[in-house]
N, C-alpha and C positions, 0 to 999 in steps of 0.2 A: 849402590851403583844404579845409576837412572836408568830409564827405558834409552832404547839407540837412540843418538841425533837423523836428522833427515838424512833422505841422501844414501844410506849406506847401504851395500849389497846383501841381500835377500833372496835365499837364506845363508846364512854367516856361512863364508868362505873356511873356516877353522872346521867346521863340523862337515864340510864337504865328503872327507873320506869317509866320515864316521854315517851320514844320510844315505851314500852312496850301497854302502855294506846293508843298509837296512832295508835299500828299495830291492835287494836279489833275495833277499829274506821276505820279504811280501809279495814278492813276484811266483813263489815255491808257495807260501803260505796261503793265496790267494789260488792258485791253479788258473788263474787267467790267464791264455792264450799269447792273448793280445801284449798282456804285460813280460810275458816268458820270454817271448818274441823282441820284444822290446829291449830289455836287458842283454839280452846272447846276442842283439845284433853288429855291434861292435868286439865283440868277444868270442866269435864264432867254434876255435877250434881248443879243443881242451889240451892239458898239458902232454897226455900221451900221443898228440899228432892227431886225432879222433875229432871231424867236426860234430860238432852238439847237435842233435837233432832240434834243439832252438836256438837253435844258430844256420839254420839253411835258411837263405835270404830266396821270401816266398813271391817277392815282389817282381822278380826274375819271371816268371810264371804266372803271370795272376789271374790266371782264364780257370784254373786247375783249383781242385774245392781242395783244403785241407784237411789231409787225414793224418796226421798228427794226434795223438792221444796220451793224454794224461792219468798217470791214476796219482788222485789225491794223500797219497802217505806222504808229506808234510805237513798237511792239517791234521792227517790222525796221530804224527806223534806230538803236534800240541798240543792236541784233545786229551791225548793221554795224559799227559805230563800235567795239564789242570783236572785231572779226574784223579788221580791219583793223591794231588792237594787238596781240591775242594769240592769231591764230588761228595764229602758228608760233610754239616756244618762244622765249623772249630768251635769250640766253649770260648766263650769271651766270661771271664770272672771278675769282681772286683770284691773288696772284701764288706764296704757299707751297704748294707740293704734298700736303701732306695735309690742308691745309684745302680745298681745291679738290676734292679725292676727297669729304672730307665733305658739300662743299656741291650736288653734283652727287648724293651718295646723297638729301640732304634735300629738291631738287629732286624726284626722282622719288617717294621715297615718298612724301612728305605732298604731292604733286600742286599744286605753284607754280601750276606754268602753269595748269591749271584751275582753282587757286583765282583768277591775275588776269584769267584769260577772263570769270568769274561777276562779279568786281566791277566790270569795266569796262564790261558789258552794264547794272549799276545806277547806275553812275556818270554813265553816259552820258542813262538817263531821269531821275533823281533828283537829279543836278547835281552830287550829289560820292558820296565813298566813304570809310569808316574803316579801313584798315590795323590788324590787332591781331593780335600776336603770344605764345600762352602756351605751358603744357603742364601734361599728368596721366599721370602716371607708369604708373597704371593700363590706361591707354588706347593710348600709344606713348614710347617710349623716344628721343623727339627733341621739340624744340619744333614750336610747329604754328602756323601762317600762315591766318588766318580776316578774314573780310568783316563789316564791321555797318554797316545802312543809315543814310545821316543822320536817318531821325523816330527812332531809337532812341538819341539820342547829346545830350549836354547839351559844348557845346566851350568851352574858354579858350584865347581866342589873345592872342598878346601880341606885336606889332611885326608883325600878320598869318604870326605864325608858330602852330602850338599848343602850349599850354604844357601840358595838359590835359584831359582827357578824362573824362563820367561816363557810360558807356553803362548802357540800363536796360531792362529789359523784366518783362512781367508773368507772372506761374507762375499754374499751373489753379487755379483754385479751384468749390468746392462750393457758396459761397452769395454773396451779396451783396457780400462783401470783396474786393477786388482788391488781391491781393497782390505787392509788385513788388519785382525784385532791382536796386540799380544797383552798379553796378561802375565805380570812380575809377582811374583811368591818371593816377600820378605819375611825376615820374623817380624811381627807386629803389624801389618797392612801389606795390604796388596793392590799394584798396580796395575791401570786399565791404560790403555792407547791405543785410538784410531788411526790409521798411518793412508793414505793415498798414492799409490807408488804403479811399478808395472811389474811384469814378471823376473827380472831380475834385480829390483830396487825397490827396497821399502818405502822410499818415496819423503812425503810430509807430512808432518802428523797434524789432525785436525781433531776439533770435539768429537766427543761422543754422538751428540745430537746428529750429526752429519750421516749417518748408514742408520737405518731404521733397527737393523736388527741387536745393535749393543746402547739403541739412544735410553732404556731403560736407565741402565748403569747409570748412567751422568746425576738422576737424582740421589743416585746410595751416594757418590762422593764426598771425600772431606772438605775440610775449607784451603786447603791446598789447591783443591780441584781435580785430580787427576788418582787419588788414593782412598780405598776405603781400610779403616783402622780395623783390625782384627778384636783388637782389648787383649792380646794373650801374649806372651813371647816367644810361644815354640811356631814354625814353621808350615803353613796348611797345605805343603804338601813332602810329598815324601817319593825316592826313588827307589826302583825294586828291581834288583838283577836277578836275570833269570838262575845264572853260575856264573862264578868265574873262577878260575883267571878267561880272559882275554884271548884265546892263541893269537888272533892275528896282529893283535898290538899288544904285542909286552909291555905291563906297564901302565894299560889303560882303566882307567876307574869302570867304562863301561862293561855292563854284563855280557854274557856269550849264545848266542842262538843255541837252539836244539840243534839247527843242523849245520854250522860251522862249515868252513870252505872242502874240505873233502868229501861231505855229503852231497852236493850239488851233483857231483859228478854218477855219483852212485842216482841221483834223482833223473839225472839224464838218460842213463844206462838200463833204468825200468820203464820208463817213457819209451826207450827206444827199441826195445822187446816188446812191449805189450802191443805198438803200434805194429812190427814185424808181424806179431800173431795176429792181427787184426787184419793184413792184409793177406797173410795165408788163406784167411777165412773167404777176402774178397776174391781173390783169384779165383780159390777152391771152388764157388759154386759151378754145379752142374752144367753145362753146352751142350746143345744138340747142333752137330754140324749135318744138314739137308743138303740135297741135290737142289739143284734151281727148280726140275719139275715139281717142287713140294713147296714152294714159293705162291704166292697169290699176290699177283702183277695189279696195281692202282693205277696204269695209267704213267704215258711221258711223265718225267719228272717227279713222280710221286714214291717211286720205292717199289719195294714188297714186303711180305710178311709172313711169317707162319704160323697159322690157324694151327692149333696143338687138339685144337677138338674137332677136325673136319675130319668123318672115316672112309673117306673114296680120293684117291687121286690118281690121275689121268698119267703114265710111266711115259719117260723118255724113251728116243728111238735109239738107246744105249745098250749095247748085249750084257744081258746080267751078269756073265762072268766075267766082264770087265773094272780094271780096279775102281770102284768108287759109284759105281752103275745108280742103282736104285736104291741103295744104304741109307740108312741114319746113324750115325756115329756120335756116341754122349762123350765128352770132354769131362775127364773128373781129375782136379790135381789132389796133391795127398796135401793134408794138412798136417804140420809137424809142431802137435800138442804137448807131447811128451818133453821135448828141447825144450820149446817157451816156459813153458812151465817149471822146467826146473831153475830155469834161470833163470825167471822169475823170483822165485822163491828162495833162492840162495841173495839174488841182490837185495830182496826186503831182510831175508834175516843180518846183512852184513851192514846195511844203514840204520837197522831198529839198533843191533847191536853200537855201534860206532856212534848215534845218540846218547847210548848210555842207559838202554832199557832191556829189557828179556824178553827173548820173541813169545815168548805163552801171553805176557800183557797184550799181543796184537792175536790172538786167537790161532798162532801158529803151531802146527801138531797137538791140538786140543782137539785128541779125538775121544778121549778117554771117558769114565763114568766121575758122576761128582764127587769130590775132594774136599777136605776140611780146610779152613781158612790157611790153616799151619805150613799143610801140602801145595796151598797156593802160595803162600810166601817163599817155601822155598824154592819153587819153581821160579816165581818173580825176583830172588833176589837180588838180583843188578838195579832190576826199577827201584825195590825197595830202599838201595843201596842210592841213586839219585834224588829218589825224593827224600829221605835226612836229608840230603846237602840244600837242597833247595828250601827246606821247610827250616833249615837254618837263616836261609839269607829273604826268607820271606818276613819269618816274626819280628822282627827290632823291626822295620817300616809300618808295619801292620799296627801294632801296639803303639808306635807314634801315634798315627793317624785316629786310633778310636778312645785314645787321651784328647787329641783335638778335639775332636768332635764332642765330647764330653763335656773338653774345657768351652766349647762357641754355645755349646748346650745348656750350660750356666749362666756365662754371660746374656742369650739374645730368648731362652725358652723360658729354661728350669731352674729358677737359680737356689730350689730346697737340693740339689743334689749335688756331691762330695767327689769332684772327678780323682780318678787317680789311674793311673797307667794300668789296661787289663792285661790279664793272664788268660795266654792261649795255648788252648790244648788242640791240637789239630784231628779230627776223626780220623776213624781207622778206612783204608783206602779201600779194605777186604773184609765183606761182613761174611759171617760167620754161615754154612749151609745149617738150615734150620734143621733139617734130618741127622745131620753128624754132630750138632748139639745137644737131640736131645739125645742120640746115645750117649755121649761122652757124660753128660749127668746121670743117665740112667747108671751109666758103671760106678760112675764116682758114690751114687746113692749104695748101689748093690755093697761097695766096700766101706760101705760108713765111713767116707773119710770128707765129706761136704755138710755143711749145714744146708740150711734152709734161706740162710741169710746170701751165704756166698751163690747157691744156685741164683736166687732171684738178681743177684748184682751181673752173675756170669748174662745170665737171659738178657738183659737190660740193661747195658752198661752206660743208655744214656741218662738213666733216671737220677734223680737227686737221691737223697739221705732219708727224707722223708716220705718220696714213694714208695721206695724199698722198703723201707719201715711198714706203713701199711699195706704193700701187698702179702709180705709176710705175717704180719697181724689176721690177714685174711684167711692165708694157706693154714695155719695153724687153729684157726676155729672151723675153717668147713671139716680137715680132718680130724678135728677135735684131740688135738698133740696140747690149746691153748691150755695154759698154767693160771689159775685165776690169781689175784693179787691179795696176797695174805693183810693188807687192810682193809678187803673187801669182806672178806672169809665169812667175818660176822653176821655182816648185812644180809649176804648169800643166805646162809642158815637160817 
């Protein structure tokens, strides 16, 4: 299927519902004001009768500074949800040796890991993620593993798998034209197009050459003109849902946000507390309410003021025991911490929970002393219980993609090296306290039921076969436990 003919509506009318659900997901995800405001303004009043507190239309008032407050827990349960995945690297393995050396250089340099830390953190608010794999010769001598969010992506799936892909995005422009590139993911090549159009129209498509910033492309082209050939059959990119199913469209191949349409409400309803508490706070401060003789007069038109550091003033011709006489009166309202606060803190555990997490992952009632990995698992286990599922519907796209890049890695780098589909082992999300490890050896030692072999694997569980090997070659000659090798015996003597 070709890139669009001219002319047609941009962005596709068919993905309308599906952009729409993703711009209330980065309007939470983003904690932008502006953008919050933006989305609730036609949507003001929630299901329960309850206007949104980003839903009070502030345009009504606009002399009045906005105190409205946000706290960011939609960012921290995305945070979470990629720390939990990729806050330690995954083993990427394959079985040839020097494709394994390769895959471990292109690991570190083009920075895997932090590229799938960054996508899992968008996947996780925005409900999925695109996988896309290229390179420019120019730039690095390896392919390169990159992220594109779903509003930027036009998808064809076929048996809910993707057959397809048109990512697109717009380049600066000077005047009124909104310029925009989309780029088509076939198996075998990939398609490039300039397009000239306006904000709701893709417009005409013209060369590459035409906008400075994609006129590079135009020389990679094939002899077609419009398509650079991959040389592989599988597909350079790849799509990654965060979970599904779907709730709000049954049926939808697309993945499901962290925080899905009943969290919004709950995000509104801590916005609209914390803000309450913030204004308790402003209210509450201190007043002094003075008589006018404790005023210092500037003159027609100028006001007065009260000097807090003058110690002489001049008394009204008021009888002191009359009400109000010659008094200073402090205004203090109470502030109502103990309320906010609870309610605070019941609506965070009731949204971390309804994500699908366990409020100890957000450092809730973690008042305690330090815990062995085990104790924190159990504690976490809903998170732990999420991220399986996730670290399900992560690996098959993952493992495409660093097959790709393997396979573009042969054809356009390396071509002594043997691609074949890695094996990923995903880190463990909870490392181990180093104090409750080394007891838990020291007992295991006391009951002679550990080698020497298994402590150094326990200690180290990311080391290969052959560091173990020699740190235990090591352990056994400083203690002198080493057994020398009976066809050395001779020699020895």
């Amino acid at each position: 299927m070709p890139l669009p003919d001219n002319g047609v509506a941009w962005p596709p009318p068919q993905l309308a519902r599906h952009y729409a659900e993703i711009k209330v997901d980065d309007a939470w995800y983003s904690g932008d004001h502006d953008k919050l405001a933006a989305v609730y303004r036609d949507n003001p009043v929630r299901r329960d009768g309850r206007r949104r507190l980003w839903g009070r239309d502030r345009q009504q008032r606009p002399n009045l500074r906005d105190q409205r407050l946000h706290i960011p827990l939609p960012g921290d349960i995305a945070g979470a949800s990629a720390d939990l995945l990729f806050s330690e690297p995954p083993e990427l393995t394959v079985t040839d040796t020097a494709t394994q050396d390769r895959l471990d250089e292109l690991a570190e340099a083009d920075g895997i890991a932090n590229s799938l830390l960054e996508a899992a953190e968008v996947a996780a608010a925005l409900g999925a993620v695109y996988l896309r794999v290229t390179w420019d010769r120019s730039l690095a001598d390896r392919p390169l593993l990159t992220s594109v969010h779903p509003d930027a992506a036009v998808p064809e799936f076929r048996w809910g798998r993707l057959a397809a892909v048109t990512f697109w995005r717009e380049l600066t422009s000077t005047s009124a034209i909104v310029w925009r590139h989309l780029e088509r993911h076939e198996p075998g090549r990939i398609v490039h197009g300039l397009y000239q159009g306006s904000a709701d129209s893709l417009g005409v498509r013209v060369p590459l050459t035409e906008h400075v910033e994609v006129a590079d492309l135009a020389a990679s082209l094939g002899p077609d003109g419009d398509a650079i050939e991959t040389g592989i059959e599988q597909l350079t990119a790849a799509y990654c849902p965060n979970i599904r199913p779907n709730r709000k469209n049954r049926g939808s191949v697309f993945g499901r946000s962290d925080y899905s349409a009943p969290i919004y409400d709950l995000f509104d309803s801590l916005d609209t507390t914390w803000t309450s508490w913030i204004r308790d706070l402003r209210l509450a401060r201190a007043r002094l309410l003075v008589p006018d003789g404790y005023l210092r007069d500037h003159g027609p038109g100028q006001g007065s003021s009260f000097d807090e550091d003058r110690e002489i003033w001049q008394l009204l011709n008021i009888p002191p025991t009359e009400q109000g006489g010659n008094q200073i009166t402090l205004s203090q309202f109470a502030i109502r911490v103990d309320e906010h606060e609870r309610s605070a803190n019941a609506i965070t555990r009731q949204a971390v929970q309804s994500a699908g997490y366990s409020v100890a992952t957000f450092g809730l009632g973690d008042q305690g002393p330090a815990i062995t990995a085990t104790e924190v698992k159990a504690r976490e286990r809903r998170s732990m219980i999420t991220r399986g599922k996730k670290v399900r519907y992560w690996s098959p796209p993952v493992a495409d993609m660093l097959l790709v890049m393997l396979l573009l890695d042969r054809a356009f780098f390396t071509p002594r090296i043997v691609p074949e589909r890695p094996t990923i082992t995903f880190g463990d999300s909870i490392s181990e306290d180093a104090s409750s490890l080394a007891q838990t050896l020291s007992l295991l030692q006391q009951a002679q039921a550990v080698s020497v072999l298994t402590k150094v694997r326990m200690l180290h569980p990311e080391w290969d076969s052959v560091a173990v090997q020699e740190e235990v070659d090591r352990i056994l000659t400083e203690t002198g436990q080493a057994v020398p090798d009976p066809m050395q015996l001779g020699a020895l003597l």
